[in-house]
DRENDO-1510 file (C-alpha; in Angstrom, 1 decimal, always signed):
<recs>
REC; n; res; u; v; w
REC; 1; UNK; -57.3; +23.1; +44.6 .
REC; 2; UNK; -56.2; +24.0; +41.1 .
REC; 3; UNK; -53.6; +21.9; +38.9 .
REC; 4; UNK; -50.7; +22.7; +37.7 .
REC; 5; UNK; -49.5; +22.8; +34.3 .
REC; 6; UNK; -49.0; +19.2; +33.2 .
REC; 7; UNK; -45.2; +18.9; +31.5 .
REC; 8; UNK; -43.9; +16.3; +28.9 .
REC; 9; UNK; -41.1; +14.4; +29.6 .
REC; 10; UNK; -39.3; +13.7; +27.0 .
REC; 11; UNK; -37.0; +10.6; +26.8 .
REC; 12; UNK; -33.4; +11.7; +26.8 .
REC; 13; UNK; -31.5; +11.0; +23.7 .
REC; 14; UNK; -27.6; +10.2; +24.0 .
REC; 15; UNK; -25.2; +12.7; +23.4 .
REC; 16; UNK; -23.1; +12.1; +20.1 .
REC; 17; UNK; -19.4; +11.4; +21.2 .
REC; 18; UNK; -16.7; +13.9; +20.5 .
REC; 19; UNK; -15.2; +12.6; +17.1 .
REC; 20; UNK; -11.8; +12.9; +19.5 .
REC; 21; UNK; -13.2; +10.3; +21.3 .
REC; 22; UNK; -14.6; +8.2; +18.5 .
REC; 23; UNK; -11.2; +8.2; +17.1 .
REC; 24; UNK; -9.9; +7.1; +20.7 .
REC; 25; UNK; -7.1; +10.0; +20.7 .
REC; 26; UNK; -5.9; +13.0; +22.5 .
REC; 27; UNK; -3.4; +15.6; +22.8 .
REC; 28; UNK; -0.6; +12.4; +23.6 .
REC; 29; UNK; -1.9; +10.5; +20.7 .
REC; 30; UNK; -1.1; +13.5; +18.4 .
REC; 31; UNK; +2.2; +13.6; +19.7 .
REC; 32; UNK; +3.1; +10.0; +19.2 .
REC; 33; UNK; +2.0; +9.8; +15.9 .
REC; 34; UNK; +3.8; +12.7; +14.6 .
REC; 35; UNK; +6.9; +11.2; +16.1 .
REC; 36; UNK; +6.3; +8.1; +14.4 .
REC; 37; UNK; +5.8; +9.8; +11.0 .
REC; 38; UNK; +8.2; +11.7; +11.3 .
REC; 39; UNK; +10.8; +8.6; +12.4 .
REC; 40; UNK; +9.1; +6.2; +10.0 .
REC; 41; UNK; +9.4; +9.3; +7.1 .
REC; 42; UNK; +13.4; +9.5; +8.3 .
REC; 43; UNK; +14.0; +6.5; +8.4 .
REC; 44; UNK; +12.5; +5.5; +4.5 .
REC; 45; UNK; +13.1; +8.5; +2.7 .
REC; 46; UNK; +16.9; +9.2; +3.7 .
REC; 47; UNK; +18.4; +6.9; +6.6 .
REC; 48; UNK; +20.6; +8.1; +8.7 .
REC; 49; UNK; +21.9; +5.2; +9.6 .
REC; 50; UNK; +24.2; +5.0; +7.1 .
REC; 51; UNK; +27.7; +4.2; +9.2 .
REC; 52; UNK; +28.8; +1.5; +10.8 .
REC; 53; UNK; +28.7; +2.0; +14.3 .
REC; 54; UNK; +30.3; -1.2; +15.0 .
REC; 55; UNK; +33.2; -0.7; +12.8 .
REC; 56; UNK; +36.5; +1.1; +14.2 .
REC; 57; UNK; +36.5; +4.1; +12.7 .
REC; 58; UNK; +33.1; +4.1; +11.2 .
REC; 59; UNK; +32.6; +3.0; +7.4 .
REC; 60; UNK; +30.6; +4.2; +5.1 .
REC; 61; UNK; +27.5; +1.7; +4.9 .
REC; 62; UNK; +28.2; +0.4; +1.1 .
REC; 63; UNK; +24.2; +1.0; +0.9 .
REC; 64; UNK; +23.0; +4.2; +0.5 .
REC; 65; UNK; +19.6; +5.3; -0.6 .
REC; 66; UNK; +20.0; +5.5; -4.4 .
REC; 67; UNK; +23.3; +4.3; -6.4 .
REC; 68; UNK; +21.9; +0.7; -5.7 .
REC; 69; UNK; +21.4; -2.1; -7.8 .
REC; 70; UNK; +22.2; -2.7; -11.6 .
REC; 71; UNK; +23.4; +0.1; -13.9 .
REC; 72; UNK; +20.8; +1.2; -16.0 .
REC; 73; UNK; +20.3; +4.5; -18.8 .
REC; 74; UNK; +18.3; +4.1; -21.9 .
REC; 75; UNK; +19.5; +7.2; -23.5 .
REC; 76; UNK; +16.6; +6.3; -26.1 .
REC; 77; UNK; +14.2; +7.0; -23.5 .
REC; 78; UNK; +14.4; +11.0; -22.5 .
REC; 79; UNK; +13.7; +11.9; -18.5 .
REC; 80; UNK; +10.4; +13.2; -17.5 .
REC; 81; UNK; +9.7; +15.6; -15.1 .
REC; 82; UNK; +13.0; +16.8; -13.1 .
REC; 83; UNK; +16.5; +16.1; -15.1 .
REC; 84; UNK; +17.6; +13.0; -14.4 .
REC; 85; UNK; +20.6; +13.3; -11.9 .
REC; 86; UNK; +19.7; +12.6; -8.5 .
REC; 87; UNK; +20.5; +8.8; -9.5 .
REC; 88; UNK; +22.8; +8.9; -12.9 .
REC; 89; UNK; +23.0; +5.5; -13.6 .
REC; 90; UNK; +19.3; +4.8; -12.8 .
REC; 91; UNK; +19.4; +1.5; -10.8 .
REC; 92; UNK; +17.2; -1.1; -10.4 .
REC; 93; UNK; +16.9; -3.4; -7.6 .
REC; 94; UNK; +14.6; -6.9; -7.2 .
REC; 95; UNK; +11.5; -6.0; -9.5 .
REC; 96; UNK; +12.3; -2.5; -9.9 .
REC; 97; UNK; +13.0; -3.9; -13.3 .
REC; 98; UNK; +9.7; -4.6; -14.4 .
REC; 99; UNK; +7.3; -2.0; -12.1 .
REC; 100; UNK; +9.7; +1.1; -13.0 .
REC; 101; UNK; +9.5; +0.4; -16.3 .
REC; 102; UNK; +5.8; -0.5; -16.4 .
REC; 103; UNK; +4.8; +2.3; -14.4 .
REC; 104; UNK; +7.0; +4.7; -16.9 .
REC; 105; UNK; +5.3; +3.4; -20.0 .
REC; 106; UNK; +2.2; +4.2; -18.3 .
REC; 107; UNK; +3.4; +7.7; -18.7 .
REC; 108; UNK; +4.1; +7.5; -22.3 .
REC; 109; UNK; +1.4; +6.0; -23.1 .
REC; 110; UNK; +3.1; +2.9; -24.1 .
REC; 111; UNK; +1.8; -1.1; -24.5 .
REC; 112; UNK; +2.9; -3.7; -21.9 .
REC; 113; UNK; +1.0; -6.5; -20.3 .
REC; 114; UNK; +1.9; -7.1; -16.4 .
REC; 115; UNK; -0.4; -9.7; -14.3 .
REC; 116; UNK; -0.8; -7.0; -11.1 .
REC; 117; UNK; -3.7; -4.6; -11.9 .
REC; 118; UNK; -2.9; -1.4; -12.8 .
REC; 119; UNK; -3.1; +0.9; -9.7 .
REC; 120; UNK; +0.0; +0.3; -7.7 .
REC; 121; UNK; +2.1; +1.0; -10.5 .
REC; 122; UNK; +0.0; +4.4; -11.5 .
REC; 123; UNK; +0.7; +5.1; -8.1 .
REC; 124; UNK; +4.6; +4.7; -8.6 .
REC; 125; UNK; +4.2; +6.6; -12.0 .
REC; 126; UNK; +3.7; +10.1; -10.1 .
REC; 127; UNK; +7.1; +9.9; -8.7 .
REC; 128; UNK; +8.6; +9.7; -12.2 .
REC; 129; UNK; +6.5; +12.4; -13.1 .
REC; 130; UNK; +7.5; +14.9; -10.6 .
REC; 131; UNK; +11.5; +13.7; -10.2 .
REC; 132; UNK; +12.4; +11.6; -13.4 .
REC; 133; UNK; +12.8; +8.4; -14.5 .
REC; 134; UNK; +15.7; +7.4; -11.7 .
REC; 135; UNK; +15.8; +5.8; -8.6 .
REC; 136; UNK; +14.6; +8.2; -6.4 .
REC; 137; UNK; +11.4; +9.1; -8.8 .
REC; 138; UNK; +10.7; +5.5; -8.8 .
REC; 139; UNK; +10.6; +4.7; -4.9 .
REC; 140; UNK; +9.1; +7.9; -4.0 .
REC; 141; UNK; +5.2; +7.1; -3.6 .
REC; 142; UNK; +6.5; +3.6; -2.0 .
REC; 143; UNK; +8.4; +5.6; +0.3 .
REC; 144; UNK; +4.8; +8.0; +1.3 .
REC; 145; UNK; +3.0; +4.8; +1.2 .
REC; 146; UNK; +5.4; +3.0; +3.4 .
REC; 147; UNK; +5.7; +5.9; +5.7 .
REC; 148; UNK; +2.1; +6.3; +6.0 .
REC; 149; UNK; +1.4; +2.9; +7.0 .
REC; 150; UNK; +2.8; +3.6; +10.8 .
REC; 151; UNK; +0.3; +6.2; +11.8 .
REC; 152; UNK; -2.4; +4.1; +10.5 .
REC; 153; UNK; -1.2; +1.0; +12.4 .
REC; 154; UNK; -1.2; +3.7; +15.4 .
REC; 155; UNK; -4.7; +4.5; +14.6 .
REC; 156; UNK; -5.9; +0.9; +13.7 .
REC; 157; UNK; -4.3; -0.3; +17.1 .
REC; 158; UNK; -6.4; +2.2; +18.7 .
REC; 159; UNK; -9.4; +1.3; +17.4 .
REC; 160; UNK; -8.8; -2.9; +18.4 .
REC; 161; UNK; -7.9; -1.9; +22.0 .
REC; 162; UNK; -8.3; +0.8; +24.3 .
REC; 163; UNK; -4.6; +0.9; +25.3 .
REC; 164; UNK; -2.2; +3.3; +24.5 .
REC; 165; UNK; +0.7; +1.2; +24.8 .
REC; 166; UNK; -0.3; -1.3; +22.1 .
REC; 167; UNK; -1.2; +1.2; +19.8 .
REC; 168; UNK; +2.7; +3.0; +20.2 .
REC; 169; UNK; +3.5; -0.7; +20.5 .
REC; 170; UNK; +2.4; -1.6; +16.9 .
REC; 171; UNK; +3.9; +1.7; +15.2 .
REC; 172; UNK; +7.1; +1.4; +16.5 .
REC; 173; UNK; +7.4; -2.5; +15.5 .
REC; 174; UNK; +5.7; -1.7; +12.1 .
REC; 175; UNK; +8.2; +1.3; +11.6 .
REC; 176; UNK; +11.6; -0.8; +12.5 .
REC; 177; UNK; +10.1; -4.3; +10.9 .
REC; 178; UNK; +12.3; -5.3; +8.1 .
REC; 179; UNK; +9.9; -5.9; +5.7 .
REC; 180; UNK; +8.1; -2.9; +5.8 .
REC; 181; UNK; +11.3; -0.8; +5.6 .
REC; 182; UNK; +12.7; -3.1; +2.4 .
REC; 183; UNK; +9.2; -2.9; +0.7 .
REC; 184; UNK; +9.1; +1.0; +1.2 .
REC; 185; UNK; +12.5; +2.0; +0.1 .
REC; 186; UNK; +12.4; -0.3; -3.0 .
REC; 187; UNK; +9.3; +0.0; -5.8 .
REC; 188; UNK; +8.0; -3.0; -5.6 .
REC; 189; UNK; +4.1; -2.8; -5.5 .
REC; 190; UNK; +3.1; -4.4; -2.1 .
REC; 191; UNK; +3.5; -1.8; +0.3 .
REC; 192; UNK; +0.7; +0.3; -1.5 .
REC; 193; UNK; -2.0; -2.4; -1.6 .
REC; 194; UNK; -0.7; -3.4; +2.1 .
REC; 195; UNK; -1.4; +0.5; +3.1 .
REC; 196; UNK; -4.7; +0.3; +1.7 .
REC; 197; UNK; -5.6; -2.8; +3.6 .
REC; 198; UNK; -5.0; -1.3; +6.6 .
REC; 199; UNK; -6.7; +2.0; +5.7 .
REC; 200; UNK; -9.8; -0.6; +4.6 .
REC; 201; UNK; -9.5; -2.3; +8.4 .
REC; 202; UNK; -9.3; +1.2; +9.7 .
REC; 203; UNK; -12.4; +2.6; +8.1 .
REC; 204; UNK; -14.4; -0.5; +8.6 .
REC; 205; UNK; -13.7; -0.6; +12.7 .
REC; 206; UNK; -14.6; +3.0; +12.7 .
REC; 207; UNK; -17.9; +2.2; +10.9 .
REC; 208; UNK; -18.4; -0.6; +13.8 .
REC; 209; UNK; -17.9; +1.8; +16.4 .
REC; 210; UNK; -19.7; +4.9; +15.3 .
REC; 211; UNK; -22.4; +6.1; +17.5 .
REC; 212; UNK; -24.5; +8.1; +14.8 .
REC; 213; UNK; -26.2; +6.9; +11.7 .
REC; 214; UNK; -24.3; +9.4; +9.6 .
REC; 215; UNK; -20.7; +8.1; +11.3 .
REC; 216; UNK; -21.9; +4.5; +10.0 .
REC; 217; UNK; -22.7; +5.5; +6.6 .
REC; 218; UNK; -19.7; +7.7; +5.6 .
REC; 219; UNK; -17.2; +5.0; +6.8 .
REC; 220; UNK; -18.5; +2.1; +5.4 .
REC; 221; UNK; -19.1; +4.2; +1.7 .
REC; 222; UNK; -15.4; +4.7; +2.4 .
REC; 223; UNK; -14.2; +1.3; +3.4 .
REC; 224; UNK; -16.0; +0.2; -0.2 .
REC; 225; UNK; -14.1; +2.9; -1.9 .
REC; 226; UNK; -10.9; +1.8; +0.3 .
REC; 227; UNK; -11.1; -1.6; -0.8 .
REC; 228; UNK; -11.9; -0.5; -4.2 .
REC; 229; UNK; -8.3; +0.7; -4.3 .
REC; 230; UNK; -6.9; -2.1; -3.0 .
REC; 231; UNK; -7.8; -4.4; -5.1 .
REC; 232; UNK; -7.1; -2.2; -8.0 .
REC; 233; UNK; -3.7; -2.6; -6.3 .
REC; 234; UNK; -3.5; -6.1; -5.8 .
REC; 235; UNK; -5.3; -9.3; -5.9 .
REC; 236; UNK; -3.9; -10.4; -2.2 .
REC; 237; UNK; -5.9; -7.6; -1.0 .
REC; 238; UNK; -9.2; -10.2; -1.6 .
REC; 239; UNK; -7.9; -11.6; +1.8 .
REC; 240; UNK; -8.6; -8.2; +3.6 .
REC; 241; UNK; -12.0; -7.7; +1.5 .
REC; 242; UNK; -13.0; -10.7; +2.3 .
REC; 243; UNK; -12.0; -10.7; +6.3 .
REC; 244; UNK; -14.3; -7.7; +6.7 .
REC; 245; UNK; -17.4; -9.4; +4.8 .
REC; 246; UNK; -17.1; -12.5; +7.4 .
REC; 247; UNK; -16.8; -9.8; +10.4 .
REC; 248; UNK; -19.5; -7.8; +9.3 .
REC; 249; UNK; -22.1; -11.2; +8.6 .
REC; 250; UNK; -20.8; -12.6; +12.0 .
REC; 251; UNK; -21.5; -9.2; +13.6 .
REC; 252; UNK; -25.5; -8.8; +11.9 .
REC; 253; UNK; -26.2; -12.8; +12.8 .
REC; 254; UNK; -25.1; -12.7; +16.9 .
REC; 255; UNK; -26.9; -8.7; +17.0 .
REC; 256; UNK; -23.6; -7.2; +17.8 .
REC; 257; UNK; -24.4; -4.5; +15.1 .
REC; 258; UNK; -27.4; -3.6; +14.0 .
REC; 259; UNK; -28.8; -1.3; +10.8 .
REC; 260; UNK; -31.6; +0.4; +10.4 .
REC; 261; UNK; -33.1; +0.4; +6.4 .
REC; 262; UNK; -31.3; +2.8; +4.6 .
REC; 263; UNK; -28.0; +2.1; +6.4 .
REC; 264; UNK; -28.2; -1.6; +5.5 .
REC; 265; UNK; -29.0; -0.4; +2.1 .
REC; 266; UNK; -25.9; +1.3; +2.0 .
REC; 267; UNK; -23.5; -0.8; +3.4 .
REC; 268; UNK; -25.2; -4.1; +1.0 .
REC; 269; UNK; -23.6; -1.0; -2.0 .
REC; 270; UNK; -20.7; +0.4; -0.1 .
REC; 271; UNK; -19.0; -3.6; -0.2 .
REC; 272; UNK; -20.9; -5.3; -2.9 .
REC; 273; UNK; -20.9; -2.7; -5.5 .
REC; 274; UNK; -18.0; -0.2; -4.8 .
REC; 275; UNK; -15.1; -1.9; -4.7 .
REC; 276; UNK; -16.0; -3.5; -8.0 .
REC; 277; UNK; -16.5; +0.1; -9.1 .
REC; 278; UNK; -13.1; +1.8; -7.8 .
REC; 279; UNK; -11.4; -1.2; -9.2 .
REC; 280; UNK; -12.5; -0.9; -12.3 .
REC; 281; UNK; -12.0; +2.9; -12.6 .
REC; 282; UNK; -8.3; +1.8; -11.9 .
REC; 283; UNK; -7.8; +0.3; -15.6 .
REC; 284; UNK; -9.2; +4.1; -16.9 .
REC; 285; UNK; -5.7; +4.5; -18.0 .
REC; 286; UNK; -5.4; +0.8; -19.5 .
REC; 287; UNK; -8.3; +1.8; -21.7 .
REC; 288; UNK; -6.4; +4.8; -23.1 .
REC; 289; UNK; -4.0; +2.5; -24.5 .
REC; 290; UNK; -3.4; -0.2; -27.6 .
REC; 291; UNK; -2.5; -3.6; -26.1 .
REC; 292; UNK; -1.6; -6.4; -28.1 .
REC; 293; UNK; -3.1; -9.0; -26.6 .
REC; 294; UNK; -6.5; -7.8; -28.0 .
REC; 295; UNK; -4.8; -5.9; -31.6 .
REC; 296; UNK; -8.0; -3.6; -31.3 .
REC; 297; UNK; -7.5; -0.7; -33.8 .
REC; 298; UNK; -7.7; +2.5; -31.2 .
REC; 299; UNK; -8.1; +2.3; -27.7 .
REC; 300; UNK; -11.2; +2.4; -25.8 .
REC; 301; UNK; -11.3; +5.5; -24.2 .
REC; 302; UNK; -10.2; +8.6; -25.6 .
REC; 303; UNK; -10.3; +12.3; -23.8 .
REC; 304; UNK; -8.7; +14.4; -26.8 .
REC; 305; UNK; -11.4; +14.6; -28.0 .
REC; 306; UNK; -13.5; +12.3; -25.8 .
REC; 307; UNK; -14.6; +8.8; -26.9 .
REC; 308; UNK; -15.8; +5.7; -24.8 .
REC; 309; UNK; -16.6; +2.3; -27.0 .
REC; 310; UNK; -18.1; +0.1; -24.0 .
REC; 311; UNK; -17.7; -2.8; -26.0 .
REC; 312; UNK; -14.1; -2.1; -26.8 .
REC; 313; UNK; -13.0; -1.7; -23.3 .
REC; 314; UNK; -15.1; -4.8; -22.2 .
REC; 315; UNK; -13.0; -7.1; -24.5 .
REC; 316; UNK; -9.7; -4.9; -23.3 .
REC; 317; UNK; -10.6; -5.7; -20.0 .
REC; 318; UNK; -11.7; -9.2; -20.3 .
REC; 319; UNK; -9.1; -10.5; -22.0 .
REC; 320; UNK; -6.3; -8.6; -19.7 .
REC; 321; UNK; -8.2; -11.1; -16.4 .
REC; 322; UNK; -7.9; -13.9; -19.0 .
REC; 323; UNK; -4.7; -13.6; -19.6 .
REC; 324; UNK; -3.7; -12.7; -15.9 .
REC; 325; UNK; -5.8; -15.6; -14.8 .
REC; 326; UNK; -3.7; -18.1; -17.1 .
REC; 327; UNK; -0.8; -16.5; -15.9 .
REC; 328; UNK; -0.9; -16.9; -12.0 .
REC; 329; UNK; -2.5; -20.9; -12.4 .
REC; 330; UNK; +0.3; -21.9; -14.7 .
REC; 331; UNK; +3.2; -20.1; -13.2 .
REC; 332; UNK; +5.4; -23.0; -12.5 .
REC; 333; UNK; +8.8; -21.3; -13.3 .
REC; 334; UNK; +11.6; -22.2; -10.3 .
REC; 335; UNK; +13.1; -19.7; -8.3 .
REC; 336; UNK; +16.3; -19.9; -6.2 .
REC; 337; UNK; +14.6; -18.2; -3.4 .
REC; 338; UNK; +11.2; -20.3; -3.7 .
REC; 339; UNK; +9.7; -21.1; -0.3 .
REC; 340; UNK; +6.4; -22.6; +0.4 .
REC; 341; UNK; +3.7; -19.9; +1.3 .
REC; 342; UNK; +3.5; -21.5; +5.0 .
REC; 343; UNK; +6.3; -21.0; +5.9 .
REC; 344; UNK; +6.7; -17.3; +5.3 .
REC; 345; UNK; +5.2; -16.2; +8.6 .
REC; 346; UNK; +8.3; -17.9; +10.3 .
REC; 347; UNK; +11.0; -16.2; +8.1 .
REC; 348; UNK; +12.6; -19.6; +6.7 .
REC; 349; UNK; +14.0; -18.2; +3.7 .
REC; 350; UNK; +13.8; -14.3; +3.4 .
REC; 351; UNK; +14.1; -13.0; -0.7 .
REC; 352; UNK; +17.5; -11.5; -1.7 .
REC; 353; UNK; +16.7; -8.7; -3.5 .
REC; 354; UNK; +20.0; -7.3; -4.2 .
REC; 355; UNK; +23.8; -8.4; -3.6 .
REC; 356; UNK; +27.3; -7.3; -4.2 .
REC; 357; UNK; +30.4; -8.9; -3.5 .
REC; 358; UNK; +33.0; -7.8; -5.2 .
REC; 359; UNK; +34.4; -3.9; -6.0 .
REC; 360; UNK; +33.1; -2.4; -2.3 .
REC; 361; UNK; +36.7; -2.5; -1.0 .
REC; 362; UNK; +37.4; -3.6; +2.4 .
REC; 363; UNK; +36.8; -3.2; +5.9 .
REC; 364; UNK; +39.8; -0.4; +7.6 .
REC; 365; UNK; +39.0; -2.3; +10.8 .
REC; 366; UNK; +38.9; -6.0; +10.2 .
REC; 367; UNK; +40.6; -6.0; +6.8 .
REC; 368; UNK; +37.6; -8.1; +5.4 .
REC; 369; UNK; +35.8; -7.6; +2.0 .
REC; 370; UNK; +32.8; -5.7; +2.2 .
REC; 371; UNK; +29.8; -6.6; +1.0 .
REC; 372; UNK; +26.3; -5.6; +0.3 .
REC; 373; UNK; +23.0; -7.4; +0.7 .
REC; 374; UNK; +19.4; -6.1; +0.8 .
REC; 375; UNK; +16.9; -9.0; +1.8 .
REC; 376; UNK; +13.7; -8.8; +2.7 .
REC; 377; UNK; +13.2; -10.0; +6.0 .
REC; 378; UNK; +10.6; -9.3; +8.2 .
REC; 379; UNK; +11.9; -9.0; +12.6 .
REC; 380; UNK; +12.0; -12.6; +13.4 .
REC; 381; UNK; +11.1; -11.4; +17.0 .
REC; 382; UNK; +7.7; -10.0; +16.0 .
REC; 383; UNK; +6.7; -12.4; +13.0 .
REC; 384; UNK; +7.8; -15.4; +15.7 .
REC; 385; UNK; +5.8; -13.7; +18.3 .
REC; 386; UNK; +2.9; -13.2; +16.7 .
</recs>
């Protein structure tokens, strides 16, 4: 009796999931978050929800989406970019005064000193590049930032649970939260750093649920560069940086995740030595500028034609976090909308950022004097339920 040919069995490996399915969406996924965009986008950069539909006849809301806010035209200070007429008068609402402004000397190349890092208001600077120095060049990037911050709470959502439902559940209260819409339509810094936050949370549960080493590495490189940004944003975003670290340790100690050599390497880079790295790259601009809180002779870093002084740009920088650092521990100044930081989750005392009582004319229905108010207020029914 002769044997047969002897065959190898190999173990079976598992097949790499669909990157659909990584991502936990399909064809209805698409479809909800391009509603959402698209209602979050409506909704921030021109809302039509400007009558009164509770007056008889309808009014016109006394709030529209530029025309807001406190007269304001430096006619030393030419336009950049588009003419200046979408918004004449050029208004500026909350701390529009100081962010517009900073983020337009950045521009023209012009010394300021402002205790947020540098990104955010970069960010806000490519609006006034590409529509002038008005109200509508100044809110546009918080507007994209604010409207992109649904679809990644859709796709965040996704990633924490299974469920449809509270993924479309956490767009659509994200999208109509008061907050979130005040913080896009007005430039003010937070909604960028906020955006990247989530982007950061996004990244990093992708990286916990990738099924191939190369799905692990990329997203976690990117959550580093992500966080990079945020911090080069904002400081608050330390909270987020530091939520991931704790998840991450708390993952490695109970074996829930697990690395092999080179991919422990790289995460040990991707959050210890890239976000120092992005933030950093954020004050490039800071270092092409005179500041006089160092009185150094030229700046730093020149590209016409190219110079770096490391030493120069060290003191530049040190001495900015010195400053900002002095800043933010003695700040003591009172403020009629001061609230203590616990009691913000419950929406005791929401910040008026703009009001007018006087010149609006009057209601046809009721005969009443109209006013206008924008406060930022986030939906007591979702900040009290969560």
């Amino acid at each position: 009796m002769q044997a047969g040919p002897t065959t190898t069995v190999r173990p079976s490996t598992p097949r790499r999931v669909s990157r659909a399915a990584w991502w936990r969406l399909d064809r209805t996924d698409l479809y909800w978050l391009i509603a959402l965009t698209l209602v979050a986008g409506v909704l921030r950069f021109g809302s039509p929800i400007f009558l009164d539909i509770f007056a008889h006849p309808g009014s016109a809301a006394p709030i529209s989406a530029w025309g807001i806010g406190h007269n304001y035209q430096d006619p030393s200070i030419p336009g950049l970019g588009k003419p200046n007429d979408i918004a004449p008068n050029s208004p500026f609402v909350f701390d529009e005064l100081y962010f517009a402004n900073d983020a337009h000397k950045d521009i023209l190349g012009q010394d300021y000193f402002d205790p947020e890092p540098p990104l955010a208001k970069l960010i806000i600077a490519i609006g006034i590049k590409l529509f002038g120095f008005n109200s509508f060049g100044w809110r546009f990037m918080p507007a994209l930032f604010g409207t992109a911050l649904i679809p990644l709470m859709y796709l965040l959502a996704r990633q924490l649970l299974s469920v449809r439902f509270f993924a479309v559940a956490a767009g659509v209260l994200t999208a109509f939260d008061g907050m979130t819409f005040v913080e896009s339509r007005t430039a003010v810094i937070d909604i960028i750093p906020v955006a990247f936050a989530v982007l950061a949370y996004l990244l990093f549960h992708l990286h916990l649920n990738a099924d191939t080493v190369a799905r692990r590495r990329w997203t976690i490189v990117l959550t580093g560069i992500t966080l990079g940004l945020a911090l080069g944003s904002k400081w608050t975003t330390l909270a987020a940086y530091g939520v991931i670290i704790v998840i991450l340790l708390f993952r490695l100690v109970v074996r829930w995740t697990r690395y092999d050599r080179g991919t422990a390497g790289i995460a040990l880079l991707s959050l210890a030595l890239l976000p120092a790295l992005f933030y950093g790259l954020s004050f490039i601009r800071y270092l092409s500028i005179t500041h006089g809180i160092t009185n150094l002779a030229q700046p730093s870093l020149g590209f016409a034609p190219f110079h770096f002084n490391p030493g120069a740009a060290w003191t530049e920088i040190a001495e900015w976090h010195r400053q900002t650092w002095l800043y933010h521990i003695n700040l003591k100044a009172d403020h009629i909308f001061y609230s203590p930081w616990w009691s913000w989750p419950l929406d005791f005392r929401p910040v008026v950022y703009y009001y007018a009582g006087s010149g609006l004319g009057v209601d046809q229905s009721t005969g009443s004097t109209l006013v206008a108010e924008i406060f930022n207020l986030g939906n007591p029914l979702i900040w009290w339920a969560a």
